[in-house]
C-alpha positions as YAML, in Angstrom:
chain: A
units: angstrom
residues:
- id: 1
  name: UNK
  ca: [-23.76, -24.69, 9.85]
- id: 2
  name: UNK
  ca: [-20.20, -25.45, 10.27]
- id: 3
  name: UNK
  ca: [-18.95, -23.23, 7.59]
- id: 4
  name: UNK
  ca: [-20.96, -20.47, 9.64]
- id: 5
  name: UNK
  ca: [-19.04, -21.04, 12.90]
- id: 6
  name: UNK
  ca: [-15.52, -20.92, 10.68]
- id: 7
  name: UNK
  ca: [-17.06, -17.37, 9.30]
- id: 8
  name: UNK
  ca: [-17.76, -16.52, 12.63]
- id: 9
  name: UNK
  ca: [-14.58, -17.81, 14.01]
- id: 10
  name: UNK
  ca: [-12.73, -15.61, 11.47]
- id: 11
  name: UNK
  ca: [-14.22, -12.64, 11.69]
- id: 12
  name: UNK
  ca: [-13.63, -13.16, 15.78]
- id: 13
  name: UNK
  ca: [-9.67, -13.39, 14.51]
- id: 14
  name: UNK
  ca: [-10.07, -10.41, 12.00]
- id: 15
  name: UNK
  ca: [-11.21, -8.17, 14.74]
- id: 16
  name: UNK
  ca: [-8.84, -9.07, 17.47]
- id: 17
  name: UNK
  ca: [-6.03, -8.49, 14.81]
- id: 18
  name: UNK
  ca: [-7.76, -5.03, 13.63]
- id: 19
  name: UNK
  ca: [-7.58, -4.02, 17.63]
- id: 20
  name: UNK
  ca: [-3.98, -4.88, 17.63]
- id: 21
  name: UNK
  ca: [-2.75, -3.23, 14.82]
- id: 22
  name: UNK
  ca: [-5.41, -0.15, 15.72]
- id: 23
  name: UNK
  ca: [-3.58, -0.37, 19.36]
- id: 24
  name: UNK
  ca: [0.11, -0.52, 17.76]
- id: 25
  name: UNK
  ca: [-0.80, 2.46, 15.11]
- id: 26
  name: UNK
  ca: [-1.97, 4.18, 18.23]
- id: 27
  name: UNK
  ca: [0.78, 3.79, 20.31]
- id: 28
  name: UNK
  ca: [3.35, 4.51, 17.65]
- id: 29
  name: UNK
  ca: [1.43, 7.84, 16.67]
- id: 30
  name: UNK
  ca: [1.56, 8.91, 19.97]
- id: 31
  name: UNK
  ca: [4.88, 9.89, 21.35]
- id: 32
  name: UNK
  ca: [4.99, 11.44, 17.80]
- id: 33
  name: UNK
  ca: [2.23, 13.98, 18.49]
- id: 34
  name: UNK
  ca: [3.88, 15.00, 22.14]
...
């Protein structure tokens, strides 16, 4: 059971670092566009 909460706990990590890097790619693609 604990290993589960670390898996779950990581993947929580993994996805708010995907969002930021998503956000960053986003925001640097942008002003690039217009």
């Amino acid at each position: 059971m604990k290993k589960k909460q670390k898996y779950a706990g990581f993947t929580l990590l993994e996805m708010l670092i995907v969002l930021l890097i998503i956000s960053v790619l986003i925001l640097l693609f942008v002003p690039n566009q217009a």
